[in-house]
N, C-alpha and C positions, 0 to 999 in steps of 0.2 A: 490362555492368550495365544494370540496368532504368534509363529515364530519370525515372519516379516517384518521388515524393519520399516520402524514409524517412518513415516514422509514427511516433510514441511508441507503445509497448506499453504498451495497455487495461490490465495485471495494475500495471503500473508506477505508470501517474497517477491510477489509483484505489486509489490504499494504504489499506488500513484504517485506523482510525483506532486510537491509541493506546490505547483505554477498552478497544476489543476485542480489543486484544491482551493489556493486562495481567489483560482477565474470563477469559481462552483460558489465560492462563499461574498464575492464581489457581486454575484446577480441581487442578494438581498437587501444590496445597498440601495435600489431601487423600489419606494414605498409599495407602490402597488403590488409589486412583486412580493415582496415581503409578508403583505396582508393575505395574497392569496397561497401561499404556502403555508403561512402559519394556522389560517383554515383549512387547508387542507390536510395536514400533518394531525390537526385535533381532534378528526372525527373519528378518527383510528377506520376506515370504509372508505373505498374509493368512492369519490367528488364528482358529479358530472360539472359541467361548463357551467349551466342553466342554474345548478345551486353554490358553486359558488362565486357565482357572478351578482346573484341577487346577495348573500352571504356580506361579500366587502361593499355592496352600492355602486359596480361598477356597470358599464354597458356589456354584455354577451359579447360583443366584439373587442373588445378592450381585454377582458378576462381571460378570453380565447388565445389571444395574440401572446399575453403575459403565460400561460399556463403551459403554451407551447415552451417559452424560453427555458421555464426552469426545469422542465423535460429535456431539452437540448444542454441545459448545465450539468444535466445529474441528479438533478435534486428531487425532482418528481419524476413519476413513470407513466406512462399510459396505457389504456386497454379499454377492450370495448365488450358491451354487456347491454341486454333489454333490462331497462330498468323495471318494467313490469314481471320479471323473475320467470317468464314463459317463455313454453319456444314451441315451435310449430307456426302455422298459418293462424293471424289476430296477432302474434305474438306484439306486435308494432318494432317498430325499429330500432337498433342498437345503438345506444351511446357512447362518445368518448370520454372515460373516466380517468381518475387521475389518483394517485397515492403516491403516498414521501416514496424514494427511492432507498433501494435493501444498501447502496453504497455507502458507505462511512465517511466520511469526510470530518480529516483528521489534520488540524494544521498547528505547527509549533517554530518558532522560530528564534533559534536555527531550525533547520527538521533534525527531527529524532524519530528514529523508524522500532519504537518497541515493542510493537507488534510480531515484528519478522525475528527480533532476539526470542521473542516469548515462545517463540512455536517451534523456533532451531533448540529449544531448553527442554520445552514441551517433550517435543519428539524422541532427544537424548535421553530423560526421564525411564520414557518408556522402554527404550532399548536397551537403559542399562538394568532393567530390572527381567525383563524378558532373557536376556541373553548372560543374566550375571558378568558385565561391563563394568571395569571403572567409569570413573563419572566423567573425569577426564577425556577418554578413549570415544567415550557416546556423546560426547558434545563436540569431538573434531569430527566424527565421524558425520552427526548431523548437520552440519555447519558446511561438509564438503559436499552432503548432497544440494544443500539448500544452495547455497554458489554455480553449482553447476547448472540446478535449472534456473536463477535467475539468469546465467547467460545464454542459458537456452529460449529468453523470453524475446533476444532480439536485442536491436538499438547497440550492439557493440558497448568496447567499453565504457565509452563515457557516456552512451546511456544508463548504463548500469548505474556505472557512480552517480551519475545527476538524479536516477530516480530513488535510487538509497539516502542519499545528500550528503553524501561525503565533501562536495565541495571540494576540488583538487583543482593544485596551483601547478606552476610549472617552477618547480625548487633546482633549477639548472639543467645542464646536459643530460639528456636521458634520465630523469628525475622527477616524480610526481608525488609530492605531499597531497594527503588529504587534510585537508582544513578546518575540517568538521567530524565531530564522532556521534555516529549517528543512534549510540545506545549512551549517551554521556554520563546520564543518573546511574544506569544498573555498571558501567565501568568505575565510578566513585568509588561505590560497594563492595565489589566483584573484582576489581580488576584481574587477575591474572587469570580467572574462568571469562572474564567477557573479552581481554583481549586477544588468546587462546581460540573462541570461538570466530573474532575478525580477521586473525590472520589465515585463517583455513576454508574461511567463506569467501576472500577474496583470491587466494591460492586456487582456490577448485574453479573461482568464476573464468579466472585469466586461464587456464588449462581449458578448460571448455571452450572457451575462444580463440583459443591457439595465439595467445599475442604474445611476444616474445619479451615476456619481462618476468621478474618476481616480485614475489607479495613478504617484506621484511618486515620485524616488527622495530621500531625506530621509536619509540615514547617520546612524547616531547610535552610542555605546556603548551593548552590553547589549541591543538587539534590531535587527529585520530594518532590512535598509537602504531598504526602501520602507515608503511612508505612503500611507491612499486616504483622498480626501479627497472628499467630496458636491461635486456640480458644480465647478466653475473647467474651468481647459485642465490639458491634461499638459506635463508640463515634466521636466526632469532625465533626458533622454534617456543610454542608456546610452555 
């Protein structure tokens, strides 16, 4: 085994946010739309316009227009190919084709992000076995890389929080509850490994960012077990 320490996977800790999944999942609400993705998605082969326009009984202009939308939602992708499988001169001209898109579209509400605990666990896994780690040790350790590059993705803090869904209120002076835990079922379980892993993922985010707060762990009912509070020290180690 490589002596490198596991990564968090990029697709992972930069999960969309819930707004653009439920805009991505709102396009289906629209029949025609619906009919032509669900064709599309069945053939398991990219779709030209031409079949699956004949496919739902719609006009080539009508299918055209819908086929674009759900390429601009996410949901399908496009690309172009002769459909006569030739190339060279005869080859005849290439088509725009269509197939489901490789994006996951993942919506829960509240949001719960367990994809991104899965992979910060994942990766701990591997490093404690690579490196003879307590389990402990390799899941603060993953959790502060994974923090770090999601505030290396941009959008500051409260993109961060809004794209993980923590949901944060304003709990007074210099005081920000999160109101939502965005791993809630594996914290049931787990707690004191899954809240260990939240306080050190958003500890490593807020250092990455240079915002002058800390990431405490504050348990409460009803939302996240950490609180970030404008300057003080960090406390309530996991």
């Amino acid at each position: 085994m490589s002596d490198m320490p596991a990564q968090p996977d990029a697709a992972a800790v930069q999960a969309p946010g819930a707004e653009a999944d439920l805009g991505a999942l709102a396009a289906l609400g629209e029949p025609a739309r619906r009919a032509l993705y669900a064709y599309v998605t069945a053939q398991g082969r990219p779709v030209s316009r031409d079949e699956a326009a004949g496919a739902t009984g719609m006009r080539r202009a009508t299918a055209a227009f819908h086929l674009e939308r759900l390429v601009e939602d996410g949901l399908l992708e496009a690309g172009f190919a002769r459909l006569s499988g030739r190339t060279g001169p005869g080859a005849g001209r290439t088509a725009k084709l269509y197939s489901r898109a490789h994006r996951q579209i993942d919506v829960s509400l509240p949001p719960r992000r367990y994809a991104v605990a899965g992979d910060i666990l994942a990766c701990a896994v591997e490093e404690a076995q690579q490196r003879s780690l307590p389990v402990g040790q390799a899941v603060t350790q993953a959790a502060e890389r994974a923090g770090r590059q999601m505030a290396a993705g941009g959008g500051g803090l409260a993109g961060l929080l809004a794209r993980l869904g923590y949901e944060p209120r304003d709990a007074g002076p210099g005081e920000t509850q999160l109101t939502n835990c965005p791993f809630h079922e594996l914290t049931v379980r787990h707690r004191e490994l899954v809240c260990t892993l939240n306080l050190h993922l958003l500890r490593a985010a807020l250092a990455e960012l240079g915002v002058p707060a800390q990431a405490r762990l504050d348990p409460a009912e009803g939302r996240c077990c950490v609180t970030i509070t404008q300057g003080g020290t960090e406390s309530g180690h996991g």
